[in-house]
KOLKOL-658176 format. One record per residue: chain; x, y, z of N, C-alpha, C, O in turn; residue in one letter; residue number from 1. Coordinates in nm, 4 decimals. Example, Ala and Ser with C-alpha at 12.3 -4.5 7.8 and 13.67 -1.06 7.14 Angstrom:
<sites>
SITE,A,1.3190,-0.5690,0.7800,1.2300,-0.4500,0.7800,1.3200,-0.3300,0.7800,1.4236,-0.3319,0.8465,A,1
SITE,A,1.2850,-0.2250,0.7080,1.3670,-0.1060,0.7140,1.2900,0.0030,0.7870,1.3409,0.1138,0.8039,S,2
</sites>
This chain:
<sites>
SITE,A,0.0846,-0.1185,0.0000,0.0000,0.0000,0.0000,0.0879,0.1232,0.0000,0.2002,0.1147,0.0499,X,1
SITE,A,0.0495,0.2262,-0.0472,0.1114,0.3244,-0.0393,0.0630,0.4598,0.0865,0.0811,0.5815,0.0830,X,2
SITE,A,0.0131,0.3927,0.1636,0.0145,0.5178,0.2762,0.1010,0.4984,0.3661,0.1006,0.5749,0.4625,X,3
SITE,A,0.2070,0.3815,0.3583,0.2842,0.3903,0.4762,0.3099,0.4870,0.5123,0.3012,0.5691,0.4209,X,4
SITE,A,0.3505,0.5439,0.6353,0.4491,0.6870,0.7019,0.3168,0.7552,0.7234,0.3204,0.8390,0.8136,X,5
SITE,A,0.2192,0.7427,0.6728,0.1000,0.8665,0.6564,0.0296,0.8390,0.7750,-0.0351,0.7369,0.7983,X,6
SITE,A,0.0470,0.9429,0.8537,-0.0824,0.9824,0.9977,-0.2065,0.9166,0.9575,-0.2598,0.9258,0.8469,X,7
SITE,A,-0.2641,0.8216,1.0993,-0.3875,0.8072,1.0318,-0.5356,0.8734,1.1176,-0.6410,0.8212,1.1539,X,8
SITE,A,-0.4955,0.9730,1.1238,-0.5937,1.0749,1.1546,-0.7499,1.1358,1.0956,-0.8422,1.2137,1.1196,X,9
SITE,A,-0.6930,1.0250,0.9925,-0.7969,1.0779,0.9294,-0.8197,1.0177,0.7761,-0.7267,1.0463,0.7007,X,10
SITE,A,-0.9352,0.9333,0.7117,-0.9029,0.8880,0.5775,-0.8173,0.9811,0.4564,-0.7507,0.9389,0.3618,X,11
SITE,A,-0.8458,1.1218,0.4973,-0.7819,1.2155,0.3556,-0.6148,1.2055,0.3944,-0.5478,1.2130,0.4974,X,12
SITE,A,-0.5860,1.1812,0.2309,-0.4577,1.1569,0.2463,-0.3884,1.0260,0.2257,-0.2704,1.0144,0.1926,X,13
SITE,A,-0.4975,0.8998,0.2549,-0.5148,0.7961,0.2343,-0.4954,0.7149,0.1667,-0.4870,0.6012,0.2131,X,14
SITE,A,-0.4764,0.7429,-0.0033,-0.5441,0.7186,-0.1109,-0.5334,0.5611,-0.0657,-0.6438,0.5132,-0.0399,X,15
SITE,A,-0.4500,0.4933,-0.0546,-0.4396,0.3674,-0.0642,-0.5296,0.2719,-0.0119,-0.5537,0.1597,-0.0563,X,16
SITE,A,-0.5785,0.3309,0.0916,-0.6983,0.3193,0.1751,-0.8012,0.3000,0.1028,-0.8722,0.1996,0.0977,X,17
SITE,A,-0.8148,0.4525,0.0136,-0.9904,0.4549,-0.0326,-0.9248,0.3679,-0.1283,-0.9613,0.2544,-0.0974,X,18
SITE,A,-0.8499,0.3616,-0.2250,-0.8529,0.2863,-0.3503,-0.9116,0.1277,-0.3066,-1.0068,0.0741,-0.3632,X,19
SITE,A,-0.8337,0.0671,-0.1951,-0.8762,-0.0597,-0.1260,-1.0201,-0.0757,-0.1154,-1.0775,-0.1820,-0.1392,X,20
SITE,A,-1.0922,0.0597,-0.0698,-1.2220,0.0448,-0.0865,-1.3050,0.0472,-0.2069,-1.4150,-0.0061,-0.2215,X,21
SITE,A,-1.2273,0.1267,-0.3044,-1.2948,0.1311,-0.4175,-1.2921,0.0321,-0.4767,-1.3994,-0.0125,-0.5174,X,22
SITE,A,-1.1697,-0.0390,-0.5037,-1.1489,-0.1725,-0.5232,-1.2358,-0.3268,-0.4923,-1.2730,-0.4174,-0.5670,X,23
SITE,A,-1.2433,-0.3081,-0.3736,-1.3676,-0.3574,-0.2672,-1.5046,-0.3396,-0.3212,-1.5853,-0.4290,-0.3470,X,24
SITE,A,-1.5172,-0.2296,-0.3327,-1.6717,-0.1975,-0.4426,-1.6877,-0.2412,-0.5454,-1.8044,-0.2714,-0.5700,X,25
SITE,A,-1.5852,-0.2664,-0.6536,-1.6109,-0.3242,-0.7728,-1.5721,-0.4355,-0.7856,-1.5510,-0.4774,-0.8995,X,26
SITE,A,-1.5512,-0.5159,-0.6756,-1.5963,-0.6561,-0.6762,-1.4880,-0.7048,-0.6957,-1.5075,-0.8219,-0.7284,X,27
SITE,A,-1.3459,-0.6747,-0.6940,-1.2053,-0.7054,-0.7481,-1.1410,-0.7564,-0.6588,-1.0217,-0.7732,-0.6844,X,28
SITE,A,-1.1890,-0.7992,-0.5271,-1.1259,-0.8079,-0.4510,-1.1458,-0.9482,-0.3358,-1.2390,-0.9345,-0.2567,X,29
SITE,A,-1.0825,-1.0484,-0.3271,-1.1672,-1.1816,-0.2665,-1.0906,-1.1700,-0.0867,-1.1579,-1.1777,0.0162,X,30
SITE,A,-0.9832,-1.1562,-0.0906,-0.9031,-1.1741,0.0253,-0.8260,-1.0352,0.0724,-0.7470,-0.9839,-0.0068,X,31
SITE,A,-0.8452,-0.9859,0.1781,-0.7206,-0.9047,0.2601,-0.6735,-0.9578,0.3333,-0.7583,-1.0093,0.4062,X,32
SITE,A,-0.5236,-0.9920,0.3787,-0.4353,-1.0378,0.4469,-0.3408,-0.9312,0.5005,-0.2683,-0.8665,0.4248,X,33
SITE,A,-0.3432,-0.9112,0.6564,-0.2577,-0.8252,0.7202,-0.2272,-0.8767,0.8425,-0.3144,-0.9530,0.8841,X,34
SITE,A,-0.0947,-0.8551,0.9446,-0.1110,-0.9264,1.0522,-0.1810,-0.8207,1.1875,-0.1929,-0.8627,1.3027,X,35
SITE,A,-0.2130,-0.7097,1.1528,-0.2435,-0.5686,1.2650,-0.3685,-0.5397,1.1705,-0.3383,-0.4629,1.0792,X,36
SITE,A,-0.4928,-0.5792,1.1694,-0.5884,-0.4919,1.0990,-0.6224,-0.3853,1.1775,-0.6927,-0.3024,1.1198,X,37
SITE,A,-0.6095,-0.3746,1.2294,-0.6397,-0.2357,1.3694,-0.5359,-0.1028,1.2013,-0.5494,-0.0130,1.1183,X,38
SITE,A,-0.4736,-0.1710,1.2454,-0.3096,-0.0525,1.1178,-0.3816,0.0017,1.0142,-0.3736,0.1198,0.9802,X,39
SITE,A,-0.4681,-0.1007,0.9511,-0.5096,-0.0565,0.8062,-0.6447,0.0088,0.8424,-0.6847,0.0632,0.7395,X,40
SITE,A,-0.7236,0.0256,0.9324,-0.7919,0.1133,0.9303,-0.8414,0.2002,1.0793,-0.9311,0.1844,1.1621,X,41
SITE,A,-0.7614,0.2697,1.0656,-0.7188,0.3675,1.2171,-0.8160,0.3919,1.2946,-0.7895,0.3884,1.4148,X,42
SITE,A,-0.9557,0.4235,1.2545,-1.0624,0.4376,1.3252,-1.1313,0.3705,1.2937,-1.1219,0.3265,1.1792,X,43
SITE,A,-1.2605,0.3186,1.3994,-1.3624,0.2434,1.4257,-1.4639,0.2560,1.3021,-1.5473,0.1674,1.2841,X,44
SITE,A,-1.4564,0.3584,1.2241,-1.5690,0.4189,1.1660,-1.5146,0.4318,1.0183,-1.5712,0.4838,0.9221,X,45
SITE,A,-1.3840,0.3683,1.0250,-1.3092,0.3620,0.8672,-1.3200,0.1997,0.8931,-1.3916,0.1421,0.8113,X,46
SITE,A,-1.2715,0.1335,0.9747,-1.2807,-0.0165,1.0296,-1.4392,-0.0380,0.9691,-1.4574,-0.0818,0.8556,X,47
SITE,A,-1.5199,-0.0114,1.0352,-1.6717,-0.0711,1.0519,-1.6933,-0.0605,0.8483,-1.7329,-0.1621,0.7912,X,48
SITE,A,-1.6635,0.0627,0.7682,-1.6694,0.1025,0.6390,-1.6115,-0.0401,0.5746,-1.6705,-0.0968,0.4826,X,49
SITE,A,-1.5107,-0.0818,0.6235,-1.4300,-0.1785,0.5567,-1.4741,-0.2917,0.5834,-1.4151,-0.3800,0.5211,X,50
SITE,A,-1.5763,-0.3368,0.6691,-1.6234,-0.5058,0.7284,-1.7552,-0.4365,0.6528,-1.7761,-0.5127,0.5584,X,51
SITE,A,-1.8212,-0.3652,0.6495,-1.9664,-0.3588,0.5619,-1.9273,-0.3361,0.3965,-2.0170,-0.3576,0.3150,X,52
SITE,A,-1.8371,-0.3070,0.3638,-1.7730,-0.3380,0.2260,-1.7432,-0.5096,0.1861,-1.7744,-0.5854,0.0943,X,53
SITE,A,-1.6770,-0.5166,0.2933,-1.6438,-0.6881,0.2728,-1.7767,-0.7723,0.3007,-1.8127,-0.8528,0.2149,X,54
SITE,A,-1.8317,-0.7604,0.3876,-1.9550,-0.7827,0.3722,-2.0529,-0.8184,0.2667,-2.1021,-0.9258,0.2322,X,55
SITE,A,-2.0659,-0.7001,0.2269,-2.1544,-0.6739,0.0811,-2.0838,-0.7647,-0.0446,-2.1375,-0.8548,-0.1090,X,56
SITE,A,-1.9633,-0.7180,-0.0562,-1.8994,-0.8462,-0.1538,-1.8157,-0.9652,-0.1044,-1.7135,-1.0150,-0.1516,X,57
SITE,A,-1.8725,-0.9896,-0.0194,-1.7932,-1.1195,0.0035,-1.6653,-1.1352,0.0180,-1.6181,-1.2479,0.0033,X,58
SITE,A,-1.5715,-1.0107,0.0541,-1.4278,-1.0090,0.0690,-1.3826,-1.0699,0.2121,-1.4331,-1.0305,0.3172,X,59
SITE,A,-1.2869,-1.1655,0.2063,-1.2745,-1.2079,0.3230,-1.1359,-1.1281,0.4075,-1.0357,-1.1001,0.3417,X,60
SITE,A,-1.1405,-1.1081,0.5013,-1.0108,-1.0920,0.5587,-0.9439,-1.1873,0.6704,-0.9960,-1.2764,0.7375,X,61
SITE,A,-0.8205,-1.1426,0.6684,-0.6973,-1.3350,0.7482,-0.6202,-1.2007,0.7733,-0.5983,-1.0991,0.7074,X,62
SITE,A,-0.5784,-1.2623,0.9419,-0.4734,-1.2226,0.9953,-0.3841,-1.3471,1.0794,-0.4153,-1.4659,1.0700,X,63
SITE,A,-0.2885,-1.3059,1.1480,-0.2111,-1.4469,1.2352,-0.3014,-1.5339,1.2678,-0.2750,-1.6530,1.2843,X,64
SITE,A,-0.4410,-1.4731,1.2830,-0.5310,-1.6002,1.3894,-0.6205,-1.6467,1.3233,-0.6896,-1.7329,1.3777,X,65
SITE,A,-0.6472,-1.6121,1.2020,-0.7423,-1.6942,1.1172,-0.7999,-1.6187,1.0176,-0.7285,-1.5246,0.9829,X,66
SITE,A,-0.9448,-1.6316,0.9380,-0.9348,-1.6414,0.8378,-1.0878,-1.5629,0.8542,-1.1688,-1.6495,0.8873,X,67
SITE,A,-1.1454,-1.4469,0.8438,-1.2861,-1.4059,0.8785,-1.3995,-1.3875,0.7708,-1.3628,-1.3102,0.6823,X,68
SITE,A,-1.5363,-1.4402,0.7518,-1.5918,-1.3298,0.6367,-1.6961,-1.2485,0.7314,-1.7703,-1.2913,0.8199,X,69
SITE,A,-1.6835,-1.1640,0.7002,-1.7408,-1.0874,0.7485,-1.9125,-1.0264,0.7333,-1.9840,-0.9404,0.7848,X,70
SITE,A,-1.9202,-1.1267,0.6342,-2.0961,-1.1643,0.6047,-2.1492,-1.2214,0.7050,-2.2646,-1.1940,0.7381,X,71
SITE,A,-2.0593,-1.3288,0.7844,-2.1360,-1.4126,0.8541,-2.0906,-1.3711,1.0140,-1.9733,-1.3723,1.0516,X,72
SITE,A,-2.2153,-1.3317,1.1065,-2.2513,-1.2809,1.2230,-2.0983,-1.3298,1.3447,-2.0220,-1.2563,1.4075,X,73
SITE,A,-2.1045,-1.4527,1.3373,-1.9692,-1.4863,1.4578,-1.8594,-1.4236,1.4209,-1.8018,-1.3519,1.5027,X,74
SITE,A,-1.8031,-1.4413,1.2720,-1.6982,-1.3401,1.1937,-1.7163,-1.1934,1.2452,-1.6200,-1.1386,1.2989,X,75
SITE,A,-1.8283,-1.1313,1.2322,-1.7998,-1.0051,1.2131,-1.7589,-0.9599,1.3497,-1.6913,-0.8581,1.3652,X,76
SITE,A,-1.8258,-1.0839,1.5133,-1.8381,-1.0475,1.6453,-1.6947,-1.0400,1.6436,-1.6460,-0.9309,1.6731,X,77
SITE,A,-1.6120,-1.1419,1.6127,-1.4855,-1.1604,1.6536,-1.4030,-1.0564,1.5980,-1.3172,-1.0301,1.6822,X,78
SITE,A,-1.3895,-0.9876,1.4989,-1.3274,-0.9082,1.4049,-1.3745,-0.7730,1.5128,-1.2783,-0.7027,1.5438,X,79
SITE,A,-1.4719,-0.7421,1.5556,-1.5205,-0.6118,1.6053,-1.4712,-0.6108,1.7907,-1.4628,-0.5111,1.8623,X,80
SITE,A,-1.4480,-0.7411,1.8256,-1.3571,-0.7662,1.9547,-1.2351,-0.7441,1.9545,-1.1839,-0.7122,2.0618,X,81
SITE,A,-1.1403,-0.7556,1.8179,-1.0219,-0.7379,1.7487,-0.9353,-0.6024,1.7788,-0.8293,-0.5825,1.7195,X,82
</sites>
């Protein structure tokens, strides 16, 4: 991604971020793999944007501890305990 170094204070500034989401929207996208998802989306309210994106298309996300979709209710509990 290209926002490394970049404050995350805030999505603007981001691009790499929104592109992930835009990406995410047009359906291009099956798996995110990171080991800190907390990292890739700094606030609760860029977080929550990104599990109702994956959601909607079926994008799954995997970190060290396993493997989540976030369509399905126990996934999303555990990911939002995260």
């Amino acid at each position: 991604m290209n926002d490394q170094g970049v404050s995350g204070s805030s999505v603007e500034g981001r691009s790499g971020f929104q592109r992930l989401l835009a990406e995410i929207s047009a359906d291009r996208v099956g798996l995110i793999l990171g080991l800190e998802m907390s990292r890739l989306a700094r606030f609760c309210k860029d977080w929550h944007a990104l599990q109702e994106l994956c959601g909607i298309y079926r994008t799954l996300l995997a970190d060290a501890d396993g493997l989540y979709d976030p369509s399905h209710y126990n996934d999303r509990l555990l990911l939002g305990l995260k």
